[in-house]
C-alpha positions in Angstrom: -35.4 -49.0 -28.8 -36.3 -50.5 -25.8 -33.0 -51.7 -24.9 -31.8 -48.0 -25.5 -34.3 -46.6 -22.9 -33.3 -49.2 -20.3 -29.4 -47.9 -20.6 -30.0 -44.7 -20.3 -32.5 -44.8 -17.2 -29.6 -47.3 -16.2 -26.9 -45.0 -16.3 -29.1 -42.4 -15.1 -29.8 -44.4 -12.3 -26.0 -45.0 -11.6 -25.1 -41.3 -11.8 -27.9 -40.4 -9.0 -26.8 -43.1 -6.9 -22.9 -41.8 -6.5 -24.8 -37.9 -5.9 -25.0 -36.3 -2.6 -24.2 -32.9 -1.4 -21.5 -31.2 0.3 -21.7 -28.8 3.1 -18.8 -26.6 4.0 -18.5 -24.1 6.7 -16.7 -20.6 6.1 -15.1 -19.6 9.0 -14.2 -16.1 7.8 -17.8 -15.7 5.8 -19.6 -16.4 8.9 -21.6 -18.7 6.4 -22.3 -22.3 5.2 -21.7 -23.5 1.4 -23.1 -26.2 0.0 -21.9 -28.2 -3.1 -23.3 -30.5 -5.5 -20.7 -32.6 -5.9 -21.6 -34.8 -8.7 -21.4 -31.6 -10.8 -18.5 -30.5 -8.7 -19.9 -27.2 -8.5 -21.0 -24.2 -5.9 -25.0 -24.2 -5.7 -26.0 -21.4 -2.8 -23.9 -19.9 0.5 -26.2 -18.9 4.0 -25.3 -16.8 6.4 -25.1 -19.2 9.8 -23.2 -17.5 12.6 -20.1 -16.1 13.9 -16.8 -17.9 12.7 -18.5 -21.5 12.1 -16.2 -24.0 12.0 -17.6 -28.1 13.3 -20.1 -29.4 10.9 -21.9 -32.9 11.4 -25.3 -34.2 10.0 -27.6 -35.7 12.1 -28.2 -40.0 12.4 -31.3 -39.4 10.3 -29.5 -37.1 7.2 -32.4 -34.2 8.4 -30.5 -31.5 10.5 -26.5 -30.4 10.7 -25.4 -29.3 13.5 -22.4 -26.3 13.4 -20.2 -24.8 15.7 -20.7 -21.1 15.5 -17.6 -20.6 17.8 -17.8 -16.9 19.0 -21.4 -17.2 19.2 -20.7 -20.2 22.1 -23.3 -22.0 20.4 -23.8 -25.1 18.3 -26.9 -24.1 15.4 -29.1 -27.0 13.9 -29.7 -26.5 10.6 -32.6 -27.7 8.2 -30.7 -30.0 5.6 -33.4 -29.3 3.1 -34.2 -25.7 3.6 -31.2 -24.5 5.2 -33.3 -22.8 7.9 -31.6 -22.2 11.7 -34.6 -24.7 13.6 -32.5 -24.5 17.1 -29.6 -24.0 18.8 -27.6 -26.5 21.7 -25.8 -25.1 24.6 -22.2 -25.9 23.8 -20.1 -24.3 26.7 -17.9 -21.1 25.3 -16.2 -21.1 21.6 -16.9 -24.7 20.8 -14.8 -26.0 17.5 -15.1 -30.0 17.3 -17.3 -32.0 18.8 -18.3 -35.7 18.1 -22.0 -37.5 18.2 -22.7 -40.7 19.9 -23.5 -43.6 17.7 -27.3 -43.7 18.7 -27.7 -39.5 17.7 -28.7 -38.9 21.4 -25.4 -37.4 22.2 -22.8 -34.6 21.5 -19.5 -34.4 22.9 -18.2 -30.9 22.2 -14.6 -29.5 23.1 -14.3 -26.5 25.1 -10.4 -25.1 24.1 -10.9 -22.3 26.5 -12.5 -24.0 29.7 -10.4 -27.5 29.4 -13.0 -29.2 29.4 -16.3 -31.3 27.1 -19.8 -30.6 27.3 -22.1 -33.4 26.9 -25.3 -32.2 25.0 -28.2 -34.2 25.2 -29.5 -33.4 21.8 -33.3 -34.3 22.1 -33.8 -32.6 25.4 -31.3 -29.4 23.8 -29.4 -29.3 27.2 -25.8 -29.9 29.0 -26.0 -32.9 30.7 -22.4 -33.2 31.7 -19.3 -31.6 31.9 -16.0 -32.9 32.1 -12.8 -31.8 33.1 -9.9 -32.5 30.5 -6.2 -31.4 30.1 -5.3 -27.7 28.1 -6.6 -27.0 25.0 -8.8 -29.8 24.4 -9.3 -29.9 20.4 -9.8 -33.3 19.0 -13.1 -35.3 20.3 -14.1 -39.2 18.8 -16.5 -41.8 19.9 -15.9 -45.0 18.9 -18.7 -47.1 17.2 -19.6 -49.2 19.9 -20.3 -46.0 22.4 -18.2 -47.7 24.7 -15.6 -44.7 25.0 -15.4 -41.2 23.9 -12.0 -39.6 23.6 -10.4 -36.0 24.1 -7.2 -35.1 22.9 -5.8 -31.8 24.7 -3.2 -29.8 22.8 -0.9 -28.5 25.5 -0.9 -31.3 27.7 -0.2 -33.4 25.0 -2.3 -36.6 25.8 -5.5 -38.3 24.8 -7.9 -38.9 27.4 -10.7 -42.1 27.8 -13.9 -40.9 29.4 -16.3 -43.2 30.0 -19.9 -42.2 28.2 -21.6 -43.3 31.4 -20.2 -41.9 34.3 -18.4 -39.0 32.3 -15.3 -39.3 33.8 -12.1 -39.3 32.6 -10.9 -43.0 33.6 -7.1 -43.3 31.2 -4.8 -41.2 30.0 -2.7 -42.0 26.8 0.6 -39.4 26.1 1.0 -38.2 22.6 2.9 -36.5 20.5 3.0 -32.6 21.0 -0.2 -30.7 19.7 -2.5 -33.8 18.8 -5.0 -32.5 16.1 -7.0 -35.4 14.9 -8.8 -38.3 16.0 -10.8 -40.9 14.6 -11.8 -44.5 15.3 -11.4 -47.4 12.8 -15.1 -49.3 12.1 -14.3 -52.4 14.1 -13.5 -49.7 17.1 -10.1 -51.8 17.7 -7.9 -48.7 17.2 -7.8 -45.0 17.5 -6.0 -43.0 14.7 -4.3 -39.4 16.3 -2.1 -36.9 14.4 0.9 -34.6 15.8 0.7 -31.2 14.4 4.0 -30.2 15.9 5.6 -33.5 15.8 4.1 -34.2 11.9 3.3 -37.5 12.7 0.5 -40.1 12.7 -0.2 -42.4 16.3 -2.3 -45.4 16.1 -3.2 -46.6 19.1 -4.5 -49.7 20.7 -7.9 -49.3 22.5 -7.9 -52.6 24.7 -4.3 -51.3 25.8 -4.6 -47.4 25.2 -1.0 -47.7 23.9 0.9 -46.7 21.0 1.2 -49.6 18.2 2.5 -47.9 15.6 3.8 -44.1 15.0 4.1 -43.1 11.4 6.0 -39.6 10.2 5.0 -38.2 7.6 7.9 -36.5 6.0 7.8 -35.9 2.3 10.8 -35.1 0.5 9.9 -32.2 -1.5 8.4 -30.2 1.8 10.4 -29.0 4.6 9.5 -29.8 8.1 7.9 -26.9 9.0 4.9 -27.3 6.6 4.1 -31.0 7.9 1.5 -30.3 10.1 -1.3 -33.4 9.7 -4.9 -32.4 11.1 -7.6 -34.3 10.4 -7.1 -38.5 9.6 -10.5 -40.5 8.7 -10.3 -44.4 7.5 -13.2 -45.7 5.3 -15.6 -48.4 6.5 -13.6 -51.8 5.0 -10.7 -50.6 6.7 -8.4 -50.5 3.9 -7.7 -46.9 3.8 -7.2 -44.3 6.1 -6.1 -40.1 4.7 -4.5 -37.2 6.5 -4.7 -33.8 5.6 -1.6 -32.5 5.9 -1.7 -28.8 6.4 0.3 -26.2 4.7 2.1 -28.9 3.7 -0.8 -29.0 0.9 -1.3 -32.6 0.3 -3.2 -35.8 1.9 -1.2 -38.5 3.0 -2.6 -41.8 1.5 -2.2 -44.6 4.6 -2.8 -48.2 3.7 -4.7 -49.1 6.7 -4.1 -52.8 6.7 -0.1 -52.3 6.8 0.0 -48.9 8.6 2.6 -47.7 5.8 2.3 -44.7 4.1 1.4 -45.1 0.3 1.6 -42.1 -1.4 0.6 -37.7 -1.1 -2.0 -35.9 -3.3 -2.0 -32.7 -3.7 -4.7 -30.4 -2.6 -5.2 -26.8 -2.3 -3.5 -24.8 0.2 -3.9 -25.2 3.7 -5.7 -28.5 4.0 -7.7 -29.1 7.4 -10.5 -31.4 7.5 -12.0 -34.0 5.1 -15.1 -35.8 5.0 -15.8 -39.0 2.5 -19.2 -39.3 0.1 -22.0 -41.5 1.9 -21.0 -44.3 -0.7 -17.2 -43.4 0.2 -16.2 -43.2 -3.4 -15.2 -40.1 -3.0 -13.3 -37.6 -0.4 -13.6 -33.9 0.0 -11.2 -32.0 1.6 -11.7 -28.1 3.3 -8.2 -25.9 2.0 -8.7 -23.0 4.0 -6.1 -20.6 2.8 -6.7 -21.3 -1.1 -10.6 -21.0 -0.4 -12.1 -23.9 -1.9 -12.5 -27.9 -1.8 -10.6 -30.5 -3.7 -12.8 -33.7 -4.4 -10.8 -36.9 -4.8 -11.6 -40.4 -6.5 -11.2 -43.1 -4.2 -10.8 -45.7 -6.7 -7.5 -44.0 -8.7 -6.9 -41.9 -5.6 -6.7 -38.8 -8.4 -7.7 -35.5 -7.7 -10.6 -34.4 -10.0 -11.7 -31.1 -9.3 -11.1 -28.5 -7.0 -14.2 -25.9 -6.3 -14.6 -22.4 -4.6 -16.6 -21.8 -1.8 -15.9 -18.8 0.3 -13.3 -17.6 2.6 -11.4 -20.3 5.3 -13.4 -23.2 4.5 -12.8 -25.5 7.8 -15.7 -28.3 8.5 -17.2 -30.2 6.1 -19.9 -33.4 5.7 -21.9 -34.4 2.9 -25.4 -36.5 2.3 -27.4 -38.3 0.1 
C-alpha cells in the first residue's frame, strides 16, 4: 500500500514539475490569454490594451510586461492576478523589445521613429534613445549584456549598440526584411531570419559576420509562403526552431550542424514561439488560424493545438 502511495505522489509530482502557464497576447482582442498547458487548454482571457502584441515575464516570474502598440505604451501585468500594476514609457507603437540579463533594462523597438528606447524598468523611465536604420523590428541582448542588437527592416542590416554608451558602434548587412533575432546561450552567435529572402543568418559575434546562411525552402510550399519570423535555440544548444509564416510550419535546425532537420506543421500563420521553463515543450502563436500549437521536444511531434482569441502574436510561459 505504501509503495502504491509513494508512485502516485511520485507521478504526481512529475506531472506538476513539467506544468507552467502560457500567456498569449491577442492582437485583434485587445486582450491577453492564458493557457494551462499541461492540460492544453484555454483557462481565462483579460482585456489589456490596444492591439498588444510583445509579451515578456519579468527576471523574478512576478510581472509581464506587454506592448500595447497603439496605446504607445508597454503595461506590467500581475502574473498572479492579472491586474495592470504600471505602465513604462516605450516611445510610440512599440512591438518587440528585449530585457537585459540583470531585469534592470528594456530595449524596445520604435518601427515608426527608427530608433530603441532604453527603459529603465525600476525607476519606470527612458533613459536612452538610440538612433537606428528604418523600420527597426527585431531587438536581442545577448547573455553576457555585453551587446544589444537591432535589426531594421528597410535598411536591411543588424546593428551592435553598446549597453553602456548606447550607441550604435557596427553594422552587420542582412538579408532583406530581417524579422528575428535571438542569441545562442554561450552568446557566441546571433541567429537572424529573412522574411523576404526566406532564409536563416547565423552570424559570428566576435566578427559580426555571416558564418552560415541557411534557406529554408520546402518542397511542398511555394516561395511566396516562406517567410521565417521568429528563431529561438534551447539552452544546451542542440536545437534551434523557426516559425515559418504562412508557410505554416517550424523549421527544426540542428544547432550543432546548422542544417536543417525537418518542418512541423502548425496552424496557420505562425509568428512567434516561446519554449516551457523546463524547455520540454514549445508553443507557437498562429495568428490567422487563432490558436497555439504545443510541440514535444523530445519526439519533435505536435500534440495539441488550442484556441485562444483572435491574431494571437506574443507569447511566454512560467512555472
Amino acid at each position: 500500500m505504501l509503495k502504491q502511495v509513494a508512485g502516485i505522489l511520485g507521478l504526481l509530482l512529475a506531472v506538476n514539475a513539467g506544468a507552467d502557464t502560457v500567456y498569449v497576447t491577442l492582437e485583434k482582442d485587445n486582450a491577453l490569454a492564458v493557457v494551462d498547458a499541461e492540460a492544453g487548454a484555454l483557462i481565462k482571457t483579460v482585456t489589456v490594451g490596444q492591439r498588444p502584441r510583445g509579451i515578456l515575464l519579468s527576471k523574478d516570474g512576478t510581472q509581464l510586461y506587454v506592448a500595447t502598440s497603439d496605446d504607445d505604451t508597454i503595461k506590467i501585468i500581475d502574473a498572479e492576478t492579472l491586474a495592470e500594476i504600471g505602465q513604462l514609457p516605450s516611445g510610440e507603437d512599440p512591438e518587440t523589445f528585449a530585457q537585459s540579463p540583470d531585469g534592470a533594462f528594456l530595449y524596445v523597438s520604435n518601427e515608426d521613429d527608427n530608433q530603441v528606447t532604453v527603459i529603465d524598468i525600476k525607476q519606470r523611465k527612458v533613459v536612452a534613445r538610440i538612433p537606428v536604420g528604418v523600420e527597426p523590428e527585431a531587438v536581442a541582448v545577448s547573455p553576457n549584456n555585453k551587446w544589444v542588437v537591432s535589426a531594421s527592416e528597410t535598411t536591411n542590416m543588424v546593428h551592435w549598440i553598446d549597453p553602456v554608451s548606447h550607441q550604435v558602434v557596427a553594422n552587420t548587412l542582412v538579408d532583406p526584411r530581417p524579422r528575428g533575432a535571438s542569441f545562442s546561450a554561450d552568446g557566441k552567435q546571433l541567429w537572424v531570419t529573412s522574411e523576404m529572402a526566406g532564409s536563416l543568418m547565423i552570424i559570428d559575434v566576435a566578427s559580426k559576420k555571416i558564418i552560415k546562411k541557411l534557406a529554408l525552402s520546402i518542397p511542398t510550399v511555394t516561395d511566396d509562403k516562406i517567410q521565417p519570423v521568429g528563431v529561438v535555440i534551447d539552452a544546451a544548444q542542440r536545437w534551434a526552431y523557426v516559425a515559418m509564416g504562412p508557410a505554416n510550419r517550424v523549421a527544426v535546425i540542428n544547432a550543432q550542424t546548422l542544417e536543417v532537420e525537418k518542418f512541423l506543421l502548425v496552424g496557420q500563420r505562425v509568428w512567434n514561439l516561446a519554449f516551457s521553463p523546463d524547455q520540454k515543450r514549445l508553443y507557437t502563436t498562429n495568428g490567422v488560424s487563432n490558436d497555439i500549437s504545443i510541440i514535444d521536444l523530445d519526439t519533435h511531434k505536435v500534440i495539441k493545438s488550442v484556441a485562444v482569441g483572435r491574431y494571437p502574436w506574443g507569447i511566454v510561459s512560467r512555472p
